[in-house]
N, CA, C and O of each residue as an XYZ file, in Angstrom:
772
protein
N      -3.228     98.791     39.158
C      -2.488     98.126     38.128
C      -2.108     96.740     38.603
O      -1.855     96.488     39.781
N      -2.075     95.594     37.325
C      -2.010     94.613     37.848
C      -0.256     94.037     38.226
O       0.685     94.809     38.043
N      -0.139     93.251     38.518
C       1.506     92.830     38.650
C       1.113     91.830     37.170
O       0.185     91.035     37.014
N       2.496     92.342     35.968
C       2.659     91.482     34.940
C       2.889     90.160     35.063
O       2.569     89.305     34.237
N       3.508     89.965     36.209
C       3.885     88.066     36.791
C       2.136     87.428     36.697
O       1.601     86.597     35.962
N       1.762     88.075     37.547
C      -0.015     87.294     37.585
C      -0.099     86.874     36.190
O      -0.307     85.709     35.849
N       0.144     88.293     35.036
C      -0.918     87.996     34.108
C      -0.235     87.032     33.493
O      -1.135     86.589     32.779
N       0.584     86.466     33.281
C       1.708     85.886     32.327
C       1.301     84.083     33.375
O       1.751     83.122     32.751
N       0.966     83.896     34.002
C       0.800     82.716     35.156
C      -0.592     82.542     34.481
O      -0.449     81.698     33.597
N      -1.505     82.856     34.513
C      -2.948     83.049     34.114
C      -2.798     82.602     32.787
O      -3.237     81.533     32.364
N      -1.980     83.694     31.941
C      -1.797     82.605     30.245
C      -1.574     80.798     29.995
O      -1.997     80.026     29.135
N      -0.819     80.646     31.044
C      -0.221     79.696     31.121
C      -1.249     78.382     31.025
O      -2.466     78.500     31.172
N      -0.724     77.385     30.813
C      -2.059     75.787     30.511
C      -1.638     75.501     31.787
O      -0.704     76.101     32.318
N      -2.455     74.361     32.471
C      -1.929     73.926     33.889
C      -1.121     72.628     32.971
O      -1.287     72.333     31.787
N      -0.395     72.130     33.778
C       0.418     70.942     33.717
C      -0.137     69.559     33.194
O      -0.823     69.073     34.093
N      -0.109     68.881     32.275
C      -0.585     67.964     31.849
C      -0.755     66.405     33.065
O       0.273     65.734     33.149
N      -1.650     66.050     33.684
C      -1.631     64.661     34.009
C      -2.673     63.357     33.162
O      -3.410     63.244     32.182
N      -2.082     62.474     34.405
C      -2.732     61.575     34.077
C      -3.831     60.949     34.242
O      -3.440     59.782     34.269
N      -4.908     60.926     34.368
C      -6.252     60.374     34.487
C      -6.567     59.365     34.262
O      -6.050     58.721     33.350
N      -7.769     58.780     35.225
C      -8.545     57.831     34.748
C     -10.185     58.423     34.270
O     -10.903     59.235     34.856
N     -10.449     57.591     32.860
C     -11.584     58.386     32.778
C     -12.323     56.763     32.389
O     -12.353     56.164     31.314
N     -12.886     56.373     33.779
C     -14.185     54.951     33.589
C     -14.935     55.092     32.327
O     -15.398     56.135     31.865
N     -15.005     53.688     31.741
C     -16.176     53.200     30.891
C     -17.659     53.875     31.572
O     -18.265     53.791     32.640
N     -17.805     54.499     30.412
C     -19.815     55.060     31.392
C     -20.094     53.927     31.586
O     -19.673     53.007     30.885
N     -20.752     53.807     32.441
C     -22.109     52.541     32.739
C     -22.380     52.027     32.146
O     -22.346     50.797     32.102
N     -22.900     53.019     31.186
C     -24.287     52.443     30.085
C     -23.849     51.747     29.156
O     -24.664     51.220     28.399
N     -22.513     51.562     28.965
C     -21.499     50.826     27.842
C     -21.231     49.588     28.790
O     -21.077     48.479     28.280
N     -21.189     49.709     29.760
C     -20.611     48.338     30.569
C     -21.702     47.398     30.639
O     -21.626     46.170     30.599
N     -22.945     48.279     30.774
C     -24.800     47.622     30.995
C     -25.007     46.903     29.583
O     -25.623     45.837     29.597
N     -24.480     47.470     28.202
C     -25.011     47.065     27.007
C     -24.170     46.055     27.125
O     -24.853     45.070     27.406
N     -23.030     45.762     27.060
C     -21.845     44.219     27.026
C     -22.498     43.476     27.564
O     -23.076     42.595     26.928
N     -22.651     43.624     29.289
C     -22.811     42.791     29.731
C     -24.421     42.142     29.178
O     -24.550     40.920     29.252
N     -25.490     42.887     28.691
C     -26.772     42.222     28.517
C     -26.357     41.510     27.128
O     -26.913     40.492     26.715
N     -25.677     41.943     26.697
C     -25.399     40.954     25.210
C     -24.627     39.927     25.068
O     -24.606     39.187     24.084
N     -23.846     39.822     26.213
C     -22.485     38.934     26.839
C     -24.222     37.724     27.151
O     -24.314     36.720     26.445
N     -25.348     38.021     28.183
C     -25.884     36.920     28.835
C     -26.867     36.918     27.600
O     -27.328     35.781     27.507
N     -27.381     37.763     26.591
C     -28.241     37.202     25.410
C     -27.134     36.270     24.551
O     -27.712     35.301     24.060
N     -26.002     36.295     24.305
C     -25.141     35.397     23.296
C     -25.174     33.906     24.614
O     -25.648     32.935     24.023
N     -24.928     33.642     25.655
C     -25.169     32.916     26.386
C     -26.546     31.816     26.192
O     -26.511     30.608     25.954
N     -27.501     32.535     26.349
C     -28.935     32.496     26.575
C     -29.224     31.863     25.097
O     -29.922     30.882     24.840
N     -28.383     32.824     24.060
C     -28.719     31.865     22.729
C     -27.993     30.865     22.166
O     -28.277     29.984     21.355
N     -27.231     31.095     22.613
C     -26.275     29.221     22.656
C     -26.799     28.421     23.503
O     -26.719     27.331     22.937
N     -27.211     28.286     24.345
C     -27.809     27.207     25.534
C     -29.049     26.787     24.884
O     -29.313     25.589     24.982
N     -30.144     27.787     24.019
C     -31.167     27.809     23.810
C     -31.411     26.672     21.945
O     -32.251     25.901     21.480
N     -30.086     27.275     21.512
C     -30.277     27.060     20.072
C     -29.665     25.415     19.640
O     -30.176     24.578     18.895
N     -28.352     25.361     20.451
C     -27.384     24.232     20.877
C     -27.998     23.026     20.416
O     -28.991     22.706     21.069
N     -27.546     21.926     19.050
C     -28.348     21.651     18.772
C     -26.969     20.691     18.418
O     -26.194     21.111     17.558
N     -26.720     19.535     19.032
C     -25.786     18.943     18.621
C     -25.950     17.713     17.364
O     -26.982     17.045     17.421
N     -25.058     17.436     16.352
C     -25.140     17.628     14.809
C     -25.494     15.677     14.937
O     -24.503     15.016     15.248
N     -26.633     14.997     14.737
C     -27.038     13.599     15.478
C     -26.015     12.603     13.876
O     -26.067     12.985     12.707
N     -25.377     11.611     14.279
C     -24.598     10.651     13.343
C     -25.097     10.516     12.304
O     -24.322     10.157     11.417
N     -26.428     10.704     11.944
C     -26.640     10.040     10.825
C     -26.820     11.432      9.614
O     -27.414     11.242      8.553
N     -26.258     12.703      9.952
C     -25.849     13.433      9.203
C     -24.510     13.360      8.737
O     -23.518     13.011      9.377
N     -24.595     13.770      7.412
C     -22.704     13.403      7.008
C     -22.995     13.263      5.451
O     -23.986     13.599      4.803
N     -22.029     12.772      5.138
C     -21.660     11.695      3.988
C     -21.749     10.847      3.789
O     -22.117     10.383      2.710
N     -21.439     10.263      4.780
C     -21.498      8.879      4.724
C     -20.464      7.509      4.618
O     -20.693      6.300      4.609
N     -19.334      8.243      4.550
C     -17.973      8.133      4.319
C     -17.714      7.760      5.939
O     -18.164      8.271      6.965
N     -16.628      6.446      5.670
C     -15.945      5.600      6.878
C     -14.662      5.698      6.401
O     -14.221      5.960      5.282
N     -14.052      5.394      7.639
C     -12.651      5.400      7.564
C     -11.466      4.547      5.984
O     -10.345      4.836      5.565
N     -12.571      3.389      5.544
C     -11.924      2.827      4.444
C     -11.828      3.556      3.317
O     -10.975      3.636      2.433
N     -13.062      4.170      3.554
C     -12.753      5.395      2.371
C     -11.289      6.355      1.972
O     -10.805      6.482      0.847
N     -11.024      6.673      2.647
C      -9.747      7.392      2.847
C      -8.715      6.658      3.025
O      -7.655      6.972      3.567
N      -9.012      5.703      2.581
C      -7.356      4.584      2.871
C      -6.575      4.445      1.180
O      -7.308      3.843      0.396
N      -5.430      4.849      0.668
C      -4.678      4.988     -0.123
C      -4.451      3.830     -0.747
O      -3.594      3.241     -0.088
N      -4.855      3.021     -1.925
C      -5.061      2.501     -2.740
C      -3.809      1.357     -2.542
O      -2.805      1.954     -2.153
N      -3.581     -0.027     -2.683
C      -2.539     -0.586     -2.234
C      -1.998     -1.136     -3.304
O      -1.407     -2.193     -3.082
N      -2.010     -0.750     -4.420
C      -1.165     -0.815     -5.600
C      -0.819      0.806     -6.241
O      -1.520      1.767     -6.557
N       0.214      0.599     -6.235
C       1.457      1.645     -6.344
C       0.611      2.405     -7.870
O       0.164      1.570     -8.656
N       0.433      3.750     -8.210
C       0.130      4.366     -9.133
C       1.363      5.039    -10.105
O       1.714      6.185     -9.826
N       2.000      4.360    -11.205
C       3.274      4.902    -11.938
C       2.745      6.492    -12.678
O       3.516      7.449    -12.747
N       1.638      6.526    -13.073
C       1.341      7.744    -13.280
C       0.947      8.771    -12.581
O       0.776      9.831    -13.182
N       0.694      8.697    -11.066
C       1.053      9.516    -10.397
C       2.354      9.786     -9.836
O       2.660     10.910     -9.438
N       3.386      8.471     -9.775
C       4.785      9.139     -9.446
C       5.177      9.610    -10.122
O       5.676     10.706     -9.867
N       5.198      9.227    -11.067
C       5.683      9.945    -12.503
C       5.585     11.677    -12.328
O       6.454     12.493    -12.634
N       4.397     11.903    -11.804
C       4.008     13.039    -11.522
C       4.516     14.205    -10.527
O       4.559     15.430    -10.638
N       4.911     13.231     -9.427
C       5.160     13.575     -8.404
C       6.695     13.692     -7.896
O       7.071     14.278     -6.881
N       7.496     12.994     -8.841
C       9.046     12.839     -8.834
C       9.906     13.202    -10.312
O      11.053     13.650    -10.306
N       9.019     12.881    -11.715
C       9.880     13.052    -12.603
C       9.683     13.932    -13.212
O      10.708     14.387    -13.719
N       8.090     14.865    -13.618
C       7.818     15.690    -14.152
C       8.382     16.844    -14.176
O       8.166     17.612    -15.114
N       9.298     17.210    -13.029
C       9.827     18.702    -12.800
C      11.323     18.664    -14.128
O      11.812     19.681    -14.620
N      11.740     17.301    -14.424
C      13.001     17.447    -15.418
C      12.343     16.734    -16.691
O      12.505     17.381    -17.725
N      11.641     15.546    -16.831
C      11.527     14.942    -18.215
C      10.198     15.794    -18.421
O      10.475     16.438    -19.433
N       9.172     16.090    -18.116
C       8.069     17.120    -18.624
C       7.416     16.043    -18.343
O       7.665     14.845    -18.207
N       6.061     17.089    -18.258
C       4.838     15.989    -18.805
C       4.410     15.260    -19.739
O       3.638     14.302    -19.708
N       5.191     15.984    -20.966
C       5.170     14.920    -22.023
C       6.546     13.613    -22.368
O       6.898     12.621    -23.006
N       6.791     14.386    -21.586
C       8.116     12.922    -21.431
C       8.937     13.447    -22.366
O       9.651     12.604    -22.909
N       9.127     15.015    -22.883
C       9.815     14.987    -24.049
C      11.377     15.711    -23.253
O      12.260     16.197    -23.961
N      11.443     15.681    -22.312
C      12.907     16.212    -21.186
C      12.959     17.998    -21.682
O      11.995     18.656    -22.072
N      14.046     18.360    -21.556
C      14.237     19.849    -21.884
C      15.719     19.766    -22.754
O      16.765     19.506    -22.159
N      15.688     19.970    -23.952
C      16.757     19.883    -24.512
C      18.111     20.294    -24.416
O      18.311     21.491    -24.624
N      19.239     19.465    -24.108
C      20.530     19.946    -23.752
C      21.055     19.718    -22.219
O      22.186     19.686    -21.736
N      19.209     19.516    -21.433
C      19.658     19.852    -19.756
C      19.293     18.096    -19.607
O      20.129     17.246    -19.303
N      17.876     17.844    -19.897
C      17.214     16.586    -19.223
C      16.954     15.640    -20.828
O      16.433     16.099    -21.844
N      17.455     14.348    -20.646
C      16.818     13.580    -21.698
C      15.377     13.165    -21.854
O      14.703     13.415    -20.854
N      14.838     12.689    -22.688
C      13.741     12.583    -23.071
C      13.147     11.676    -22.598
O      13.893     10.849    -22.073
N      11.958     11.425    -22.542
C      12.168      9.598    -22.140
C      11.335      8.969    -23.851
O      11.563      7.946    -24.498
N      10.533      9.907    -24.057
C       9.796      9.010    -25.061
C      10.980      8.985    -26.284
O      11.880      9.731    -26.669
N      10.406      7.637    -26.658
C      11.072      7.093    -27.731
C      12.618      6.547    -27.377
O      13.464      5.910    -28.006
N      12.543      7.101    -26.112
C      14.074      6.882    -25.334
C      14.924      5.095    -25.480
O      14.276      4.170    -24.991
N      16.379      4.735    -26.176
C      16.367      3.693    -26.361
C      16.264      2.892    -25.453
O      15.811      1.749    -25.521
N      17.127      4.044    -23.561
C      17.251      3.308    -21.928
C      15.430      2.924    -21.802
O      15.174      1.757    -21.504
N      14.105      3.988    -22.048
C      13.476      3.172    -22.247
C      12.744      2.433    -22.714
O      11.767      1.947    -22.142
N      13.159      2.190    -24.030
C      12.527      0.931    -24.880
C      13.125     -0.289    -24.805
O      12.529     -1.300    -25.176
N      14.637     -0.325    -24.209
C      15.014     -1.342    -24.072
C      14.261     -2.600    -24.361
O      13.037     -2.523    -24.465
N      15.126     -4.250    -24.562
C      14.095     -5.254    -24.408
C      13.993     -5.547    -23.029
O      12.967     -6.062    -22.585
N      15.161     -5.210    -22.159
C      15.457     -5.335    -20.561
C      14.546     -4.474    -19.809
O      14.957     -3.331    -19.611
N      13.331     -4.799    -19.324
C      13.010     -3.736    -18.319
C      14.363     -3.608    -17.049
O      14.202     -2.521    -16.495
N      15.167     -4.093    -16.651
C      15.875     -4.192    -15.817
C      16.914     -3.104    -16.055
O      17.656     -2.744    -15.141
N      16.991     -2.399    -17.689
C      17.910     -1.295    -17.631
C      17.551     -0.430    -17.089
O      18.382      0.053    -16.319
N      16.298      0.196    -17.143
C      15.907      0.888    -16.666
C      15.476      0.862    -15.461
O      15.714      1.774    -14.670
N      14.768     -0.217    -15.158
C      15.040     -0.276    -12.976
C      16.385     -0.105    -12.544
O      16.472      0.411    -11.430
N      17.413     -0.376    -13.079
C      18.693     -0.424    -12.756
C      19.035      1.401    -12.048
O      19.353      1.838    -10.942
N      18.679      2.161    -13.726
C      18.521      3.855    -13.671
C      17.627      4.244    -12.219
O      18.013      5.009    -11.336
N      16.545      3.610    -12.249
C      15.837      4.249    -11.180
C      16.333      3.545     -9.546
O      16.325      4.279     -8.558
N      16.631      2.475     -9.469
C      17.661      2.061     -8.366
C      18.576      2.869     -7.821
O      18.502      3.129     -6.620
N      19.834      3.526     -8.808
C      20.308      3.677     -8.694
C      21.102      5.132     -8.981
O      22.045      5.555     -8.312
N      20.603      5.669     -9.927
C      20.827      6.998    -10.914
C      21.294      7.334    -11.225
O      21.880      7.664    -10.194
N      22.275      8.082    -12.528
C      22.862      8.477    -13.121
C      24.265      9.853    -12.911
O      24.160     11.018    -12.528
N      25.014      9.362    -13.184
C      26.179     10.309    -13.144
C      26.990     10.281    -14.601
O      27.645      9.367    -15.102
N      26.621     12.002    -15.235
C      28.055     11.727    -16.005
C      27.037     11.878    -17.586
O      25.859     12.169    -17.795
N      28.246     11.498    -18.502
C      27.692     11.667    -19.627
C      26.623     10.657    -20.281
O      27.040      9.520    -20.064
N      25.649     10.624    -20.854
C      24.732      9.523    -21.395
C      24.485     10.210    -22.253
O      24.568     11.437    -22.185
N      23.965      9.281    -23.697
C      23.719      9.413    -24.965
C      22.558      9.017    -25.184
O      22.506      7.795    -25.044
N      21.298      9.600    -25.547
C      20.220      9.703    -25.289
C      19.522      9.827    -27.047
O      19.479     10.917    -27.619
N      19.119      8.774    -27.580
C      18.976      9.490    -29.224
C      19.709     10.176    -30.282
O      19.182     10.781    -31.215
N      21.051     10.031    -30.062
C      22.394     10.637    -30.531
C      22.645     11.962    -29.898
O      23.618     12.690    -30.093
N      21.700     12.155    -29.168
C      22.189     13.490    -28.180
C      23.064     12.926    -26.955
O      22.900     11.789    -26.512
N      23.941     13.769    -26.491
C      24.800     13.802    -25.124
C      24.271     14.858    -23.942
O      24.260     16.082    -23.817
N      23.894     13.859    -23.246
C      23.734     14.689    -21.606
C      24.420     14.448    -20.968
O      24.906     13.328    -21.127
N      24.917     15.249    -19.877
C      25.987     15.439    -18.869
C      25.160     15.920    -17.388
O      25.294     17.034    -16.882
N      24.640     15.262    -17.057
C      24.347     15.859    -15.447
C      23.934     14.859    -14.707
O      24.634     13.846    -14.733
N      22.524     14.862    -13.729
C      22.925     13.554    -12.321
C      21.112     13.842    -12.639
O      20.424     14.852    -12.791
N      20.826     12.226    -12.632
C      19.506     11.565    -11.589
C      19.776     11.563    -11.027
O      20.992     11.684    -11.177
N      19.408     11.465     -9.669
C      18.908     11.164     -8.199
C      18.508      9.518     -8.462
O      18.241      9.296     -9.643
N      18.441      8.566     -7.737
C      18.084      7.252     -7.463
C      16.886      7.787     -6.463
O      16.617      8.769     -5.772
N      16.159      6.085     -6.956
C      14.910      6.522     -6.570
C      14.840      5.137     -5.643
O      13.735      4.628     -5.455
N      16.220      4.442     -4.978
C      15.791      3.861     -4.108
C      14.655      3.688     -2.947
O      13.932      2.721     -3.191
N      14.458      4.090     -2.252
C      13.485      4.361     -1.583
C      12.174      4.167     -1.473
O      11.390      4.399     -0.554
N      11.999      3.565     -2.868
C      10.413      3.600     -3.729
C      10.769      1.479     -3.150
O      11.797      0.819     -2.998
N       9.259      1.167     -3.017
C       9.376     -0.349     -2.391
C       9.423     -0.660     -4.305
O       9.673      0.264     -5.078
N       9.081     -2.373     -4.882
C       9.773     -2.819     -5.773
C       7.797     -2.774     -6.317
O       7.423     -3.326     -7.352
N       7.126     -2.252     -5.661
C       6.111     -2.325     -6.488
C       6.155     -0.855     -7.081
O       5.386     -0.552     -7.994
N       6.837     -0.168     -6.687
C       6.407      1.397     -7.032
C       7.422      1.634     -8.006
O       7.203      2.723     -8.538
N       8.286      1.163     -8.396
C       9.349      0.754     -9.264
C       8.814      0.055    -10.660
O       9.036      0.331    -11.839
N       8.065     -0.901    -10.069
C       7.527     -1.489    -10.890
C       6.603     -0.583    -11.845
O       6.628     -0.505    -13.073
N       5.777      0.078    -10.915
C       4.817      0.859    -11.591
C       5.049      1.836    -12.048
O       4.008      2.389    -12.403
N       6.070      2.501    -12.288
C       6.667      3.876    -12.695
C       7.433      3.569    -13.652
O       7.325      4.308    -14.630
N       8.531      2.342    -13.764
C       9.051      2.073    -15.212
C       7.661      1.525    -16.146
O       7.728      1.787    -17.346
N       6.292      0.711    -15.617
C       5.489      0.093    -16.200
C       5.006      1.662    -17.114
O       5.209      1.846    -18.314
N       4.303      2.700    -16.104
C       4.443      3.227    -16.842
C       4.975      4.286    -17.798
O       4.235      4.701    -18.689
N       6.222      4.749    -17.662
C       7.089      5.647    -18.853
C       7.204      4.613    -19.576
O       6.574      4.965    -20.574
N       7.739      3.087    -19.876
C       7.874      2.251    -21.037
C       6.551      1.920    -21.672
O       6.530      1.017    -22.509
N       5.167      2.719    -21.280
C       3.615      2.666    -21.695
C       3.392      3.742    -22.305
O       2.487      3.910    -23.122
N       4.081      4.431    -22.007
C       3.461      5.927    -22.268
C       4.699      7.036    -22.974
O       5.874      6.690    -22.846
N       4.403      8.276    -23.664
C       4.860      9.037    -24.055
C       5.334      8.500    -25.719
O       6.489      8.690    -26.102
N       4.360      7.864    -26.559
C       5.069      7.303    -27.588
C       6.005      5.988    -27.495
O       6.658      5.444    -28.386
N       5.860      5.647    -26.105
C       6.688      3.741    -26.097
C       5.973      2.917    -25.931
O       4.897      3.157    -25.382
N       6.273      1.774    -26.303
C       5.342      0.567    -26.426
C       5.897     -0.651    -25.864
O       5.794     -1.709    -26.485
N       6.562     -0.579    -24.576
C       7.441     -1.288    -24.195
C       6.610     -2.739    -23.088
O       5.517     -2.541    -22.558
N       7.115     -3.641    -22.978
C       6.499     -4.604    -21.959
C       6.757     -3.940    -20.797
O       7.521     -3.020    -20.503
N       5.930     -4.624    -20.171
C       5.609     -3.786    -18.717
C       6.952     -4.509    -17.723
O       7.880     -5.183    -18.170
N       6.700     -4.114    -16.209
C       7.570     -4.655    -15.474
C       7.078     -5.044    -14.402
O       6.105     -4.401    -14.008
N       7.564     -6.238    -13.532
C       6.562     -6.399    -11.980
C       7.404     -5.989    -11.139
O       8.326     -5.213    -11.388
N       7.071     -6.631     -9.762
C       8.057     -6.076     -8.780
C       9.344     -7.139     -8.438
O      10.416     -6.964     -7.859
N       8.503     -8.720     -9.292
C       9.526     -9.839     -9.019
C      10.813     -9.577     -9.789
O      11.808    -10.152     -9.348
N      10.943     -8.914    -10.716
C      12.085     -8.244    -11.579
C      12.496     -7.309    -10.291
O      13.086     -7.701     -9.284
N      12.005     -5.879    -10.590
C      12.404     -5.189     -9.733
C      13.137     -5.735     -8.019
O      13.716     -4.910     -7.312
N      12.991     -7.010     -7.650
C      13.561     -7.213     -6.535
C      14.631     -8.056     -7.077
O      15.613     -8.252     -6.361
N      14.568     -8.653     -8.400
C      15.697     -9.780     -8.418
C      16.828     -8.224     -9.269
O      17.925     -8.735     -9.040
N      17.112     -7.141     -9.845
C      17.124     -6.190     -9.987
C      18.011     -5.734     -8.611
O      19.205     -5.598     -8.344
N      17.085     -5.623     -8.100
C      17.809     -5.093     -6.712
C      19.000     -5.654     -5.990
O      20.064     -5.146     -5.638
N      18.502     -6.835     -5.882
C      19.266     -7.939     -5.468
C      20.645     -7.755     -6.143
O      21.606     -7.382     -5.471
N      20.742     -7.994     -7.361
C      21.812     -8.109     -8.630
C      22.861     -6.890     -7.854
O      23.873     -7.030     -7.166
N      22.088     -5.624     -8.327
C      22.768     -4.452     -7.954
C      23.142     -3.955     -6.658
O      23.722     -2.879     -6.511
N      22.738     -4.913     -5.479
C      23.293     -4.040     -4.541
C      24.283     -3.805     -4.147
O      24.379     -2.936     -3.280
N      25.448     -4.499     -4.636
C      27.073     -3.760     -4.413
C      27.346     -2.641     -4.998
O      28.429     -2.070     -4.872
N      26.372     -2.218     -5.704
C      26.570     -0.944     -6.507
C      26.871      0.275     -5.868
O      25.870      0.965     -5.673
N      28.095      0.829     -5.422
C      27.846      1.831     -4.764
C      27.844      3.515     -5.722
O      28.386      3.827     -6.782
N      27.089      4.198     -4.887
C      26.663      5.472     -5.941
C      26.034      5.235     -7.149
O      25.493      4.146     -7.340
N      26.027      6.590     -8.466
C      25.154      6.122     -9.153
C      26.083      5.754    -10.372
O      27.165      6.325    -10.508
N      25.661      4.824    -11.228
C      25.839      4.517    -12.573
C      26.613      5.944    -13.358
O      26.086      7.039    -13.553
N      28.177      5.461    -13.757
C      28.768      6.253    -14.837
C      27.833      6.427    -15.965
O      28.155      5.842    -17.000
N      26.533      7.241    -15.980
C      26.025      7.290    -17.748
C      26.626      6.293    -18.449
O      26.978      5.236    -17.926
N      26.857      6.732    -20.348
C      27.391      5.699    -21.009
C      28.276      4.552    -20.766
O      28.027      3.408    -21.146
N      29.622      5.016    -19.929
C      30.032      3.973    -19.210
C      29.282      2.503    -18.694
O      29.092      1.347    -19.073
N      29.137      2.988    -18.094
C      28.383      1.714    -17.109
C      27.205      1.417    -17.650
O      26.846      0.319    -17.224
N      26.353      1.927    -18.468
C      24.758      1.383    -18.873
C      24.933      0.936    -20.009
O      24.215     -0.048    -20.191
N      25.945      1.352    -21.418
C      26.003      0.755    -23.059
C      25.770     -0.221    -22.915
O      24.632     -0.602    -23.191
N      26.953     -1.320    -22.293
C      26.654     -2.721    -22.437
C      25.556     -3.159    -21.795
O      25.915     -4.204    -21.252
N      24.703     -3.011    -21.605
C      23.565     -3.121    -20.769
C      22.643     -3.475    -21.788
O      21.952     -4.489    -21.693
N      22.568     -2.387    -23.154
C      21.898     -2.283    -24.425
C      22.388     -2.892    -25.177
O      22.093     -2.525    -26.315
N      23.563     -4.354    -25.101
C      24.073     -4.944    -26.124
C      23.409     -6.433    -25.534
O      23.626     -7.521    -26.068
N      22.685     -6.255    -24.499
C      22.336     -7.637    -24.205
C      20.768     -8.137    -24.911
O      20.351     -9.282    -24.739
């Protein structure tokens, strides 16, 4: 008869370790011959790309146009509140087309607005708005130029254009101005001139 301890030891799994179990060979043999064929075919194929492939395109190409585009700022700064059609969002943003700030006979009211920007209530077509432009100082007096040139061109206005020699004598005028323009306040008489 056997001793029950044996048999109960015998059931038992042995103890779990840890091992190393190597990459076979034959996996290390295939890398490496495909490691020196990817070698062998880059050295072989290597075919560097000679100048007179391309486009054809030089560096002037890619140089940014040196007159200021008003219909792309327009795009790029005002579109998110007056729309693309210039028609604003009613109650929040005024309009611009047909707008009297810009039909003015003064292009200078309106460089004044973009100089400087708006705070407060303004009367916009017998409508009342209450909230804030941003000034668009920052813009040089040609890009000023070209962005009132065109909203007083476009959206239903037919307004004379503006240069930058305004826009700097403009600047000039206003620079004690600190912050932006009280809306109606500060811009009405502006429209009585």
């Amino acid at each position: 008869m056997s001793d029950p301890r044996f048999n109960q030891q015998r059931r038992e799994q042995p103890e779990p370790h840890e091992g190393s179990r190597p990459v076979p060979k034959i996996v290390l043999t295939v890398i490496g011959l495909l490691l020196l064929w990817a070698v062998y075919h880059l050295y072989t194929s290597f075919n560097p790309m000679p100048a007179s492939v391309g486009d054809d395109r030089v560096a002037a190409d890619f140089a940014v146009p040196a007159t200021a585009d008003g219909g792309q700022l327009y795009t790029a700064n005002c579109v998110a509140c007056h729309q693309a059609s210039g028609a604003g969002v009613p109650g929040v943003f005024p309009p611009l087309s047909k707008s009297e700030w810009v039909d003015a006979a003064d292009p200078g009211v309106m460089i004044r607005i973009l100089l400087h920007g708006i705070h407060g209530p303004l009367t916009v077509e017998g409508a009342q708005y209450n909230g804030e432009m941003p000034n668009f100082s920052k813009f040089s007096d040609e890009e000023i130029a070209a962005l009132v040139t065109h909203v007083r061109s476009s959206f239903g206005n037919a307004a004379s254009a503006a240069d930058a020699k305004t826009v700097a004598q403009v600047r000039e005028e206003t620079k004690a101005q600190q912050g932006p323009w009280k809306g109606d306040e500060d811009l009405r008489p502006l429209l009585a001139k």
